[in-house]
Jmol script that loads the backbone (N, CA, C; Angstrom):
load data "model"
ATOM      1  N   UNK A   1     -86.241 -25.559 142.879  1.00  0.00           N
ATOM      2  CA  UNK A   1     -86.432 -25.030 141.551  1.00  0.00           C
ATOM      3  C   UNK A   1     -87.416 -25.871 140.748  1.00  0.00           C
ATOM      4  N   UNK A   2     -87.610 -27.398 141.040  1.00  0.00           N
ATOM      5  CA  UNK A   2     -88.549 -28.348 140.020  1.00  0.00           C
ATOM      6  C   UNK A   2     -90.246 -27.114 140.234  1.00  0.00           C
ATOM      7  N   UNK A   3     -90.525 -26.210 141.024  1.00  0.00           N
ATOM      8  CA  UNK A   3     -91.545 -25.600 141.059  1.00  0.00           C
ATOM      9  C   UNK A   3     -91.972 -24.252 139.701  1.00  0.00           C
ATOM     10  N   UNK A   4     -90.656 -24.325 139.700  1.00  0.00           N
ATOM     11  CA  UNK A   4     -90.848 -22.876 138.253  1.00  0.00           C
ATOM     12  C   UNK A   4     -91.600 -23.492 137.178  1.00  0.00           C
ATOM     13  N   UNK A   5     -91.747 -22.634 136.573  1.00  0.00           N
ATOM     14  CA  UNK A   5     -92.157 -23.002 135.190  1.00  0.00           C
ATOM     15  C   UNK A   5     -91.234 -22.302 134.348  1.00  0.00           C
ATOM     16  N   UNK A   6     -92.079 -22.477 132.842  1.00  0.00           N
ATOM     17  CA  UNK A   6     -90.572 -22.028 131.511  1.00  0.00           C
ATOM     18  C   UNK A   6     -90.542 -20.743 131.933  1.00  0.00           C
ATOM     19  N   UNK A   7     -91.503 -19.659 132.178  1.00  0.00           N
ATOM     20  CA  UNK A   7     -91.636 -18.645 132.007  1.00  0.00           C
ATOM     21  C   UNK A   7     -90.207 -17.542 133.009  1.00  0.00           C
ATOM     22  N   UNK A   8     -90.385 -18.742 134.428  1.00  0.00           N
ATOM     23  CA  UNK A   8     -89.415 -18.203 135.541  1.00  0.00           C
ATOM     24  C   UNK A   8     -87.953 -18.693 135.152  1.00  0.00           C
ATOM     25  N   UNK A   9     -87.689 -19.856 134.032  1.00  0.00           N
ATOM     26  CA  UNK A   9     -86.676 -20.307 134.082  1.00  0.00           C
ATOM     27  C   UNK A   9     -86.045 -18.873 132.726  1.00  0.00           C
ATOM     28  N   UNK A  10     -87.105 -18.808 131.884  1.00  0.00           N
ATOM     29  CA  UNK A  10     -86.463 -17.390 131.360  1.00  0.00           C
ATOM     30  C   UNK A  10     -85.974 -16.602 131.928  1.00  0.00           C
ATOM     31  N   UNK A  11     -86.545 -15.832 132.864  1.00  0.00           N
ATOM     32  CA  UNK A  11     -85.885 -14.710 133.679  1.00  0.00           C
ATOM     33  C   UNK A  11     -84.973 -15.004 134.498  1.00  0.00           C
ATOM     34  N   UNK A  12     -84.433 -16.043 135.068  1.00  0.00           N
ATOM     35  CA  UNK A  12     -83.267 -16.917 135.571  1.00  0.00           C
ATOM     36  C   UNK A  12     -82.300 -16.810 134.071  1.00  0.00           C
ATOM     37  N   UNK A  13     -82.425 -17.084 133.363  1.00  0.00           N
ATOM     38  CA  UNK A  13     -81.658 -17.534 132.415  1.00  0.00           C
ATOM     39  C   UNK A  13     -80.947 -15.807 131.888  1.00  0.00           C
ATOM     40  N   UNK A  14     -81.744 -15.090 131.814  1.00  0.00           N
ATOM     41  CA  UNK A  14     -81.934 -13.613 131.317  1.00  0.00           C
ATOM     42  C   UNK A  14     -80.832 -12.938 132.730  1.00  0.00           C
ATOM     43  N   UNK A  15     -81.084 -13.228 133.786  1.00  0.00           N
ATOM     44  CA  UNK A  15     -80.134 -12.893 134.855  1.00  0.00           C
ATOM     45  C   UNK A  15     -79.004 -12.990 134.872  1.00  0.00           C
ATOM     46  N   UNK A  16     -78.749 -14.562 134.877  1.00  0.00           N
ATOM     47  CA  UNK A  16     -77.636 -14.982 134.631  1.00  0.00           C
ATOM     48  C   UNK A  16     -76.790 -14.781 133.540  1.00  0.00           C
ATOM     49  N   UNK A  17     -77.537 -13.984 132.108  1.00  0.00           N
ATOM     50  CA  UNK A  17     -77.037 -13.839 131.550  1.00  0.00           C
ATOM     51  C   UNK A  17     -75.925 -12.781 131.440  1.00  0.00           C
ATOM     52  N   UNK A  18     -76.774 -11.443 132.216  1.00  0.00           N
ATOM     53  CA  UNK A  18     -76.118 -10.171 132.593  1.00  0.00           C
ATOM     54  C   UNK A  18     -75.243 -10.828 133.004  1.00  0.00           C
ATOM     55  N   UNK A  19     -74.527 -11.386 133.703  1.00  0.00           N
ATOM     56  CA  UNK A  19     -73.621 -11.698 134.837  1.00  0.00           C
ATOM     57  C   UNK A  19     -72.789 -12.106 133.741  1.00  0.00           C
ATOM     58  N   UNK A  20     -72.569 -12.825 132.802  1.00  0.00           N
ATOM     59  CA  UNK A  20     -72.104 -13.518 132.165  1.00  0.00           C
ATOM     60  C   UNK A  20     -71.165 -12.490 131.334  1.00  0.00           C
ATOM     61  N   UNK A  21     -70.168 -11.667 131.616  1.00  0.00           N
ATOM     62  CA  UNK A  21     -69.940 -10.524 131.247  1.00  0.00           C
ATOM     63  C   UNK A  21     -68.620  -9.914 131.943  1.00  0.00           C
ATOM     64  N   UNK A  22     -67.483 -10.190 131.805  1.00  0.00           N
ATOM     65  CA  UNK A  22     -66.724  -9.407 132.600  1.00  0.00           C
ATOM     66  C   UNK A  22     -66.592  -7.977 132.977  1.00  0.00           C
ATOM     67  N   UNK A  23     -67.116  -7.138 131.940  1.00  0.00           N
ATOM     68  CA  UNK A  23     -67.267  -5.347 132.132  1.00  0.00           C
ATOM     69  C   UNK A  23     -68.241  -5.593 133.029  1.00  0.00           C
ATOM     70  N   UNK A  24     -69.155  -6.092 133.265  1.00  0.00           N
ATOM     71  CA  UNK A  24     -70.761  -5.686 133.816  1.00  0.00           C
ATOM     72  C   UNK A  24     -70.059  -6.417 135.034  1.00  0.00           C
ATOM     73  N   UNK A  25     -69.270  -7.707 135.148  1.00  0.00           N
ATOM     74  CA  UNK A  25     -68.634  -8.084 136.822  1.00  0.00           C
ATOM     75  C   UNK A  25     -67.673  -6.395 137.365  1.00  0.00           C
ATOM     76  N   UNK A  26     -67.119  -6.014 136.379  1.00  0.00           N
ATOM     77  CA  UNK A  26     -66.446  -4.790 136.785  1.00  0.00           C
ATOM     78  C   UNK A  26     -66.893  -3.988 137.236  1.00  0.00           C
ATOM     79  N   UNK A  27     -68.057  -3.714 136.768  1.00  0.00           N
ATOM     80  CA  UNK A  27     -68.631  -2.622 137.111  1.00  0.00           C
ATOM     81  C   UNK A  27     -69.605  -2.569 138.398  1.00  0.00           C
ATOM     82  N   UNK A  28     -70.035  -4.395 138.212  1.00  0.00           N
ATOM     83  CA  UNK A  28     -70.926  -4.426 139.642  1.00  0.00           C
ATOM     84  C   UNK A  28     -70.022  -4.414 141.117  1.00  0.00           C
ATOM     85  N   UNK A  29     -68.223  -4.988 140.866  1.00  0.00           N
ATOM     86  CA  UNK A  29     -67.420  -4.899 142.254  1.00  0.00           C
ATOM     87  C   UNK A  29     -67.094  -3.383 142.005  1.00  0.00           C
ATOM     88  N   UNK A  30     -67.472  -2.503 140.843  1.00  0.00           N
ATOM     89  CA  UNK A  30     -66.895  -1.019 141.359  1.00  0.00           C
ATOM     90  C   UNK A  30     -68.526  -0.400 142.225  1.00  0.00           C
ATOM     91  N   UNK A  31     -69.602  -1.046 142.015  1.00  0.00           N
ATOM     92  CA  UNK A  31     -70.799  -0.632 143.033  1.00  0.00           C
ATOM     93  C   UNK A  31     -70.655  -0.924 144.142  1.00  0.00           C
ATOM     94  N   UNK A  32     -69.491  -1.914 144.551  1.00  0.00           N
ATOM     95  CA  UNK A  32     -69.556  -2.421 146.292  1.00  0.00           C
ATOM     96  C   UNK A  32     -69.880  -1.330 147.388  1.00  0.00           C
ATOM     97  N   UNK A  33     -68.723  -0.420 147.012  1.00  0.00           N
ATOM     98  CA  UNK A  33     -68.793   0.896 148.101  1.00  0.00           C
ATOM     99  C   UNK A  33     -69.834   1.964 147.908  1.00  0.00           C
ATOM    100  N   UNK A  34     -70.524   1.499 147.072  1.00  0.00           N
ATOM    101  CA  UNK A  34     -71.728   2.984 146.953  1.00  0.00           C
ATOM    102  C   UNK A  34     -71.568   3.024 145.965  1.00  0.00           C
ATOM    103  N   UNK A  35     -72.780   4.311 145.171  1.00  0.00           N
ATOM    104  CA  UNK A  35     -73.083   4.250 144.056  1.00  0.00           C
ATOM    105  C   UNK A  35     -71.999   5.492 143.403  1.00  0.00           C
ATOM    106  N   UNK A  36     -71.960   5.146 142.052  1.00  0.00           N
ATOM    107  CA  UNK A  36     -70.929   6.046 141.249  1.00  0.00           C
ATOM    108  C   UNK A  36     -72.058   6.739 139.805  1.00  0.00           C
ATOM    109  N   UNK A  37     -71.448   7.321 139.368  1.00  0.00           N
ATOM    110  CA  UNK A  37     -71.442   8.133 137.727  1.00  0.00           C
ATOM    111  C   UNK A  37     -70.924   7.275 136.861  1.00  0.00           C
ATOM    112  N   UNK A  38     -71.205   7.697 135.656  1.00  0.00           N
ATOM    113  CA  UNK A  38     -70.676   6.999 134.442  1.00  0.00           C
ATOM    114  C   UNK A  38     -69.107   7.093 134.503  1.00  0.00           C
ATOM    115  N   UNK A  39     -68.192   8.179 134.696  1.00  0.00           N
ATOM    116  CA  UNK A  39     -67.093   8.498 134.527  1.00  0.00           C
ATOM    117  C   UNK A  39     -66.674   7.820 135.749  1.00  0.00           C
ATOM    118  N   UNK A  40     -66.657   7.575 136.459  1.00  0.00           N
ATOM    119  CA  UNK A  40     -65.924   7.212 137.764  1.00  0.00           C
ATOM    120  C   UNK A  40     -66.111   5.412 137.603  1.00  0.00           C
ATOM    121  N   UNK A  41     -67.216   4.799 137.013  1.00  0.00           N
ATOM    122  CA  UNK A  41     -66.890   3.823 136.556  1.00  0.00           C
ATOM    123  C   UNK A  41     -66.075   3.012 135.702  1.00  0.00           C
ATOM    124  N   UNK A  42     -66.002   4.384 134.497  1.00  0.00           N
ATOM    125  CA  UNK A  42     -65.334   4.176 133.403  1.00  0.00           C
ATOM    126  C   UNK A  42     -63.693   3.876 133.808  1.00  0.00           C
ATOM    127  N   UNK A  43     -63.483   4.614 135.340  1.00  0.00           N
ATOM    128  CA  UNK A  43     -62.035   4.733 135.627  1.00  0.00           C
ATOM    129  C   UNK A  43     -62.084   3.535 136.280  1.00  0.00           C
ATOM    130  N   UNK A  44     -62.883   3.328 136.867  1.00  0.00           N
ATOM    131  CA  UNK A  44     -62.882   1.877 137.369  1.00  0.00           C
ATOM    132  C   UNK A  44     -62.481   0.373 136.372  1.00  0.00           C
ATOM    133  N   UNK A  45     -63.505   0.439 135.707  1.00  0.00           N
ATOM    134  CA  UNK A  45     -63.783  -0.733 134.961  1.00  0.00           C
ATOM    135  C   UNK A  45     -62.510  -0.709 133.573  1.00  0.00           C
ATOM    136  N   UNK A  46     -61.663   0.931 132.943  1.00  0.00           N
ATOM    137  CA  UNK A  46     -60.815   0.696 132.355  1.00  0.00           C
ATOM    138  C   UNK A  46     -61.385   0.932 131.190  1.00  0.00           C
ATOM    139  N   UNK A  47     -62.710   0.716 130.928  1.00  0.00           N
ATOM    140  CA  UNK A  47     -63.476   0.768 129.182  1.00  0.00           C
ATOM    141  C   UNK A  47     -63.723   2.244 129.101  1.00  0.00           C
ATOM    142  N   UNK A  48     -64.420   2.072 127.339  1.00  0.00           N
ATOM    143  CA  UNK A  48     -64.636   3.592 127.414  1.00  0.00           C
ATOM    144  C   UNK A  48     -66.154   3.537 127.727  1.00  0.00           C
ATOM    145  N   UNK A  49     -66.500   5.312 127.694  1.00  0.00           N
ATOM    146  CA  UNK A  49     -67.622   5.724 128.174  1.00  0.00           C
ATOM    147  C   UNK A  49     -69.025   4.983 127.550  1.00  0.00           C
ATOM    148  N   UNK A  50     -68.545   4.522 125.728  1.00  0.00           N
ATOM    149  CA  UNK A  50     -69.677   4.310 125.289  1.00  0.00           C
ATOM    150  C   UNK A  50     -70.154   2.933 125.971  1.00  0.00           C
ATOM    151  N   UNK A  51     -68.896   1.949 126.314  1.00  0.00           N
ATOM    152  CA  UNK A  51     -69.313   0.598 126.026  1.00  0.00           C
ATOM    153  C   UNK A  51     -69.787   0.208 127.662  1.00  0.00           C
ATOM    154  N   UNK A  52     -68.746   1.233 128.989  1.00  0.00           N
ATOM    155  CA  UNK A  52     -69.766   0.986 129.936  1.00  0.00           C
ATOM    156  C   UNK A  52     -71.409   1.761 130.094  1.00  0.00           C
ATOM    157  N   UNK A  53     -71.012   2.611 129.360  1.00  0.00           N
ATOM    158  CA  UNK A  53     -73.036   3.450 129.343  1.00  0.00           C
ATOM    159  C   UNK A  53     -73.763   1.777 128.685  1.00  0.00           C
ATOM    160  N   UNK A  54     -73.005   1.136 127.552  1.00  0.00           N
ATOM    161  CA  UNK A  54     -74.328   0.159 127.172  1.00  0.00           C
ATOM    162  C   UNK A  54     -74.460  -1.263 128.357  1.00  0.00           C
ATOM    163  N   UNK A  55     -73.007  -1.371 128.520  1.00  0.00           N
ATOM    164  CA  UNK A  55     -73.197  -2.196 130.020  1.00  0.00           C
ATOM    165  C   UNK A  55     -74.123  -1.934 131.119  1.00  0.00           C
ATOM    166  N   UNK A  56     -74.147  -0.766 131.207  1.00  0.00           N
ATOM    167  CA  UNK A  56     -75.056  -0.271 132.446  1.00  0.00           C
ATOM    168  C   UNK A  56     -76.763  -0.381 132.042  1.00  0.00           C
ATOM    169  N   UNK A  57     -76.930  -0.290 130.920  1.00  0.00           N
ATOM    170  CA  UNK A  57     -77.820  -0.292 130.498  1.00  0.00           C
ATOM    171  C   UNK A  57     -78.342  -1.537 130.594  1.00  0.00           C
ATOM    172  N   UNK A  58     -77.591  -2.684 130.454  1.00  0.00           N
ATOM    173  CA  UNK A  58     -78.348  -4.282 130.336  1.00  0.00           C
ATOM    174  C   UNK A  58     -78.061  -4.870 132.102  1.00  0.00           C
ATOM    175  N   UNK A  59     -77.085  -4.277 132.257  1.00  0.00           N
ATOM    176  CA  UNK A  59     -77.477  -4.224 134.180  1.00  0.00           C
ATOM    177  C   UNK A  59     -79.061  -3.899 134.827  1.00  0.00           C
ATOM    178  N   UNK A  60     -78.874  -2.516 134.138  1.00  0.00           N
ATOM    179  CA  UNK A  60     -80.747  -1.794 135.201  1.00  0.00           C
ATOM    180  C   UNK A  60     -81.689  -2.701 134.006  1.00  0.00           C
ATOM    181  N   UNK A  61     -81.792  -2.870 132.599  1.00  0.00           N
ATOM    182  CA  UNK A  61     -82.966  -3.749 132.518  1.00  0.00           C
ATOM    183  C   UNK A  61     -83.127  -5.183 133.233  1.00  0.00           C
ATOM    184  N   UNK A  62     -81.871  -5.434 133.578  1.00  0.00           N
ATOM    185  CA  UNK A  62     -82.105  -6.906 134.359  1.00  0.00           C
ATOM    186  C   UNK A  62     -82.324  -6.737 135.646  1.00  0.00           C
ATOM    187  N   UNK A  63     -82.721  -5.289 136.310  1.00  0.00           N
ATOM    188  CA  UNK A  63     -82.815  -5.202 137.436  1.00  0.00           C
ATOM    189  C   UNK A  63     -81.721  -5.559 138.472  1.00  0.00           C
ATOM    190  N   UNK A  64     -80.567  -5.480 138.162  1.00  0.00           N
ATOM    191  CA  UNK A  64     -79.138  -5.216 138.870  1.00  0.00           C
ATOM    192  C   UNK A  64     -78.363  -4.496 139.765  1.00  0.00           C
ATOM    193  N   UNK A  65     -79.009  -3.128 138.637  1.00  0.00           N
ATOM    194  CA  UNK A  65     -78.978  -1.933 139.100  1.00  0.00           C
ATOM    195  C   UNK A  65     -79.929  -0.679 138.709  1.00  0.00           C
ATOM    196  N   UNK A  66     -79.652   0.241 139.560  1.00  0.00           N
ATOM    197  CA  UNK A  66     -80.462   1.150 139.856  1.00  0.00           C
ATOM    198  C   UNK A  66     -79.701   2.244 139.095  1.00  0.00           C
ATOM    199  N   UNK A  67     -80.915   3.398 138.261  1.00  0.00           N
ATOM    200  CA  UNK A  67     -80.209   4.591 137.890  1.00  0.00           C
ATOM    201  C   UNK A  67     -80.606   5.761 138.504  1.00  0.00           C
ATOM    202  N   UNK A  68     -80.358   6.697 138.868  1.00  0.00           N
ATOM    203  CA  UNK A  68     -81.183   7.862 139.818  1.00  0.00           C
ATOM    204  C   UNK A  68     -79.878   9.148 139.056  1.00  0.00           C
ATOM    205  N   UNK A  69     -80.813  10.211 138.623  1.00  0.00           N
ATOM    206  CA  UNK A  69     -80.369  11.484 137.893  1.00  0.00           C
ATOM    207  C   UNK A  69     -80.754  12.443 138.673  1.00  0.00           C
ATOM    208  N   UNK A  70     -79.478  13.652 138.925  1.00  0.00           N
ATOM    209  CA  UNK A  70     -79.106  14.506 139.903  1.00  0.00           C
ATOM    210  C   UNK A  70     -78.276  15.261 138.968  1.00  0.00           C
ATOM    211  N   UNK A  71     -79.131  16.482 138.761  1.00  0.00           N
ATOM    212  CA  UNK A  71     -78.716  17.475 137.838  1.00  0.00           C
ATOM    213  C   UNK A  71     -78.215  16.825 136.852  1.00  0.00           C
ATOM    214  N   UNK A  72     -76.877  16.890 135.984  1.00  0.00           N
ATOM    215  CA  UNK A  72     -76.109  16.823 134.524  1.00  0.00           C
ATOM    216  C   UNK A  72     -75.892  15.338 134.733  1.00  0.00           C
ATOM    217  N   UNK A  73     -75.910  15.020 135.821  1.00  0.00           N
ATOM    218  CA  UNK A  73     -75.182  13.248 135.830  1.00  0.00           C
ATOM    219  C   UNK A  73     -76.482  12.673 136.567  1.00  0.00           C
ATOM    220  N   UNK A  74     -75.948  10.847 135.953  1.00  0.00           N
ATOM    221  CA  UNK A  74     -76.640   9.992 136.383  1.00  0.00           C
ATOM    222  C   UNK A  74     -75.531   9.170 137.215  1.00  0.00           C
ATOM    223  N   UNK A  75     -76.285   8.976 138.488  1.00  0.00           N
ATOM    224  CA  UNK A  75     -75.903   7.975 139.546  1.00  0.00           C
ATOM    225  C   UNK A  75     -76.601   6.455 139.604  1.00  0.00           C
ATOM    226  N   UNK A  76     -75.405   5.636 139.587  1.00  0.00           N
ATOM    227  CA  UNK A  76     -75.579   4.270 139.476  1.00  0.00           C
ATOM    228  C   UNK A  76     -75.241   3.508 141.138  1.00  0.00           C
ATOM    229  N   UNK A  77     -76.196   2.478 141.496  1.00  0.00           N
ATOM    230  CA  UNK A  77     -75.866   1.801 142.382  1.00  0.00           C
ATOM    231  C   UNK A  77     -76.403   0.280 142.527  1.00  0.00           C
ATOM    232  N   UNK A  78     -76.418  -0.407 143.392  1.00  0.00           N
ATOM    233  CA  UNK A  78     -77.302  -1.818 143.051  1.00  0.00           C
ATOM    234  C   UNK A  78     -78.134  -1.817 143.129  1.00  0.00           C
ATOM    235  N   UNK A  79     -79.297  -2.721 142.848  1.00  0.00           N
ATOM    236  CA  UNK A  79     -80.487  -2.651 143.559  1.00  0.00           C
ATOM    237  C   UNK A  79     -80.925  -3.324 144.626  1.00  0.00           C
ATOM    238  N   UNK A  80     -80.028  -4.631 144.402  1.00  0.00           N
ATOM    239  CA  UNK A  80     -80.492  -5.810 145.799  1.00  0.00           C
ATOM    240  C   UNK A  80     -79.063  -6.195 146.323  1.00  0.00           C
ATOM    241  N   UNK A  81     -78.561  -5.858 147.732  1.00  0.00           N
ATOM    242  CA  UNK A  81     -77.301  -6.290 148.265  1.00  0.00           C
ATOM    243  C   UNK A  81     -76.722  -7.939 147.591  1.00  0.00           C
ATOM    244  N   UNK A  82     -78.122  -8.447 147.989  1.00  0.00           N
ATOM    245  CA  UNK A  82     -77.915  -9.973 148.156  1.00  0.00           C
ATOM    246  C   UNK A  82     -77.294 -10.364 147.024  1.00  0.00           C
ATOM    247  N   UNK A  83     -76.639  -9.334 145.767  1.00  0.00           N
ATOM    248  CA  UNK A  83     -76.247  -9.946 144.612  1.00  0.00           C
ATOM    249  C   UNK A  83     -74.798 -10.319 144.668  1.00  0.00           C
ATOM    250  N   UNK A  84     -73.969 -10.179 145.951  1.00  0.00           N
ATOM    251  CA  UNK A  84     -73.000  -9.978 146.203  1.00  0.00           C
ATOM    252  C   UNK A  84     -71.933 -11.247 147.074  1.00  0.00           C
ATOM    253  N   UNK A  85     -74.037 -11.831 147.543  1.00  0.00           N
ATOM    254  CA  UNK A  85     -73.806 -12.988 148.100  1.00  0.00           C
ATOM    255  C   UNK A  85     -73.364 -14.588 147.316  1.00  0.00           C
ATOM    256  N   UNK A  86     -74.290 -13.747 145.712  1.00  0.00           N
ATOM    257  CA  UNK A  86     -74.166 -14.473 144.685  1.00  0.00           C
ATOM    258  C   UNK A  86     -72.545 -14.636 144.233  1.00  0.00           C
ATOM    259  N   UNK A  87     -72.136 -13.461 144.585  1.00  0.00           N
ATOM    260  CA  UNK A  87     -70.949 -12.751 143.479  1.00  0.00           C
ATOM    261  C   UNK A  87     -69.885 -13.847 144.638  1.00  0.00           C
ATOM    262  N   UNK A  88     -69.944 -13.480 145.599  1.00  0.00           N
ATOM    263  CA  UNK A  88     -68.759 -14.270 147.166  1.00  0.00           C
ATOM    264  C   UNK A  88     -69.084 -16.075 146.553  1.00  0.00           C
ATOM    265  N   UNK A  89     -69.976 -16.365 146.754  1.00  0.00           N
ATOM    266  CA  UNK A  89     -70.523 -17.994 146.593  1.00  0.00           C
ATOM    267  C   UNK A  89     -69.635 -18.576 145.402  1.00  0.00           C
ATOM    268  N   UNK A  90     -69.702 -17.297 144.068  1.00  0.00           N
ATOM    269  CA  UNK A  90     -69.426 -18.250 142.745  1.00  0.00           C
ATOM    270  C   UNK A  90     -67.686 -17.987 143.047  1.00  0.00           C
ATOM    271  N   UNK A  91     -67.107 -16.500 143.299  1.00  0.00           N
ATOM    272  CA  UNK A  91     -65.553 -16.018 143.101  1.00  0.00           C
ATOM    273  C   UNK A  91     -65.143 -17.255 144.345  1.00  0.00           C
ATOM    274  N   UNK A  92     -65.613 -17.281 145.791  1.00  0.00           N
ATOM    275  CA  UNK A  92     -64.783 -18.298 146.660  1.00  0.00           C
ATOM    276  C   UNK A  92     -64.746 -19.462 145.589  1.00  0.00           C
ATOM    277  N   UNK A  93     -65.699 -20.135 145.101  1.00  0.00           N
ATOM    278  CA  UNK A  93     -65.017 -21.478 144.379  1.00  0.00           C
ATOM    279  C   UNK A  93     -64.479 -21.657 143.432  1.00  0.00           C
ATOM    280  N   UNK A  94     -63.889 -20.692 142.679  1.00  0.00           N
ATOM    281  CA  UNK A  94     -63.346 -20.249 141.662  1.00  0.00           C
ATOM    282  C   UNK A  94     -62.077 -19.918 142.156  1.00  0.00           C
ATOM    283  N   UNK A  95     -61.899 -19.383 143.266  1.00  0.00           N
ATOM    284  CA  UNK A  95     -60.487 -19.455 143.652  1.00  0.00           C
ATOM    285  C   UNK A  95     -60.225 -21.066 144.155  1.00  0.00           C
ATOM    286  N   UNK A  96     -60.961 -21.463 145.326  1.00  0.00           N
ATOM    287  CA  UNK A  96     -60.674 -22.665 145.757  1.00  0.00           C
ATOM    288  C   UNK A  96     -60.300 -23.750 144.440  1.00  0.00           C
ATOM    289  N   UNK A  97     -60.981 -23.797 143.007  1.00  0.00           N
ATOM    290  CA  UNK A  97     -60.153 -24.558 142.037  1.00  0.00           C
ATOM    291  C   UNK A  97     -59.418 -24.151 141.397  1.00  0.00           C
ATOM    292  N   UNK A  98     -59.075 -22.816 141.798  1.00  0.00           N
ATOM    293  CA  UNK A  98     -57.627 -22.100 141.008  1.00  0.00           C
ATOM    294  C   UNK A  98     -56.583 -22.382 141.880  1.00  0.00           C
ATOM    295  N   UNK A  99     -57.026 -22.581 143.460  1.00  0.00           N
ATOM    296  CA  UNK A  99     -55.811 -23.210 144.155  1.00  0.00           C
ATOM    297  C   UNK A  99     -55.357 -24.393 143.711  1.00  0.00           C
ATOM    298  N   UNK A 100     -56.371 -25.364 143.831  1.00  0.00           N
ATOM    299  CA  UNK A 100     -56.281 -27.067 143.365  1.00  0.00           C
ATOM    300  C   UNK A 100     -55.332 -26.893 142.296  1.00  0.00           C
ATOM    301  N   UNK A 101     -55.888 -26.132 140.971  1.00  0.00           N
ATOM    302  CA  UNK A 101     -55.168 -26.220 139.848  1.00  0.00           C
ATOM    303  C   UNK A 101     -53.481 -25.807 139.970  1.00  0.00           C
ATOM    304  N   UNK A 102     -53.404 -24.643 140.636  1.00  0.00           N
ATOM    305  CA  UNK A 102     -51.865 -24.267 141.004  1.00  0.00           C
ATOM    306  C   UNK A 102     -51.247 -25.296 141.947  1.00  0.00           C
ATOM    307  N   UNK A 103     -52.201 -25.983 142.539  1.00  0.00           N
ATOM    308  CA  UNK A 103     -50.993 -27.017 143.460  1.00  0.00           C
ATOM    309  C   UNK A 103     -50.987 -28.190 142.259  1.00  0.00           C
ATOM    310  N   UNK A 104     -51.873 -28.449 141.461  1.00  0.00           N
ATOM    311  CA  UNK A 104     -51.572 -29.600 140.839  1.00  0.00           C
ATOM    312  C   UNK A 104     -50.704 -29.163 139.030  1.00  0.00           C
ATOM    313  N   UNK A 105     -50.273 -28.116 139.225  1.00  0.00           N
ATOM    314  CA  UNK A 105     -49.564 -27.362 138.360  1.00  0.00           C
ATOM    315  C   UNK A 105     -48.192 -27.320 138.435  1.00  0.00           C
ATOM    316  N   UNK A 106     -48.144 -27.231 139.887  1.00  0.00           N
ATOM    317  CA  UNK A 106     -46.776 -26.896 140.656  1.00  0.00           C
ATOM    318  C   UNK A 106     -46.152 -28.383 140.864  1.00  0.00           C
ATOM    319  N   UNK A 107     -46.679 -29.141 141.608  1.00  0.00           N
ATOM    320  CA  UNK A 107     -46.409 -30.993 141.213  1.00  0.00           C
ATOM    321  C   UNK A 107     -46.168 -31.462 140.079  1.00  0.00           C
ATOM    322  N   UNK A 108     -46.757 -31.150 139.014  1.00  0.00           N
ATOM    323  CA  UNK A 108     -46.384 -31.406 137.706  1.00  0.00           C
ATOM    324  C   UNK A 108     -44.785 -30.502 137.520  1.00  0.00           C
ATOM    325  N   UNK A 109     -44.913 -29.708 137.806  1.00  0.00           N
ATOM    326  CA  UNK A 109     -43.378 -29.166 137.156  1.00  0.00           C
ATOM    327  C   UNK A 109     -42.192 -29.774 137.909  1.00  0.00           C
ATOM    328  N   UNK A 110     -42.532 -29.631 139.172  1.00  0.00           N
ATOM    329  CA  UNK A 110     -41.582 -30.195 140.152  1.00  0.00           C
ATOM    330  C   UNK A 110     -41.176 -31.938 139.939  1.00  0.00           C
ATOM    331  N   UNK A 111     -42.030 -32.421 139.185  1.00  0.00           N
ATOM    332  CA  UNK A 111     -42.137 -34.131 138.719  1.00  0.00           C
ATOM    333  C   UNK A 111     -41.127 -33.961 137.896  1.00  0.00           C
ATOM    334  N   UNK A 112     -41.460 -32.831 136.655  1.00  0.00           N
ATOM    335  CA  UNK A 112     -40.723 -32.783 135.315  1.00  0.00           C
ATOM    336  C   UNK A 112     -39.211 -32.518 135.390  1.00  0.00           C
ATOM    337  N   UNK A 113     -38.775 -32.018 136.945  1.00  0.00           N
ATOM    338  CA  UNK A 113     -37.199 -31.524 137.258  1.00  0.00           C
ATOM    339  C   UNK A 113     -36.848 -32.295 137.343  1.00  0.00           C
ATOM    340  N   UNK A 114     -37.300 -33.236 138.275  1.00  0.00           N
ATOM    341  CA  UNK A 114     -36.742 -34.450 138.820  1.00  0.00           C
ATOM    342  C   UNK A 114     -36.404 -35.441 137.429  1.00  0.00           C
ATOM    343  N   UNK A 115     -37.763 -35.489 136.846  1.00  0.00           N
ATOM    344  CA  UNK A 115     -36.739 -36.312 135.537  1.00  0.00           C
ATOM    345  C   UNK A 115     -35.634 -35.911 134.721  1.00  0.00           C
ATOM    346  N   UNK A 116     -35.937 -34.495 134.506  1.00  0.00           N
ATOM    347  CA  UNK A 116     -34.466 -34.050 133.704  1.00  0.00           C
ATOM    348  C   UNK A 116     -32.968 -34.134 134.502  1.00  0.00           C
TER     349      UNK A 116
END
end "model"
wireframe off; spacefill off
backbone 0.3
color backbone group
């Protein structure tokens, strides 16, 4: 990365930002299996129609995802697999210190019996 300049560290920054978003994580693990509609997301992700239509919207400008229109509806899907590789990399270590934390959670309580 010391090779970028400001200009690339913007659009890095602008990426990462999308991501930074739990509806827009919702909506990108409801793209895993193929692409969906607005409504079938909406059942997915739990929000309403307006707030995933504006989610979706800061997805495809960040180039995330893809929109493609077929008659009355628009179909949503990803644009680059590899975002998924991103998505596995950050959720595995996020569990791996949610384990740590539950074993060192669970020691703590089990300490606190013993004294009472």
């Amino acid at each position: 990365m010391s090779q970028l300049d400001d200009q690339a560290f913007i659009h890095i920054a602008k990426y990462f930002q999308a991501l930074a978003e739990p509806m827009r994580l919702k909506i990108l693990n409801g793209l895993r299996d193929g692409e969906k509609n607005v409504t079938e997301l909406v059942e997915i992700s739990g929000g309403t129609q307006a707030n995933v239509s504006k989610h979706l919207n800061i997805l495809k400008s960040s180039r995330l995802i893809k929109r493609e229109s077929r008659g009355t509806k628009a179909y949503y899907s990803i644009s680059d697999q590899r975002i998924y590789e991103l998505c596995n990399l950050v959720c595995g270590q996020i569990a791996s210190q949610m384990s740590i934390d539950a074993a060192a959670n669970e020691a703590f309580i089990s300490t606190l019996q013993v004294t009472q």
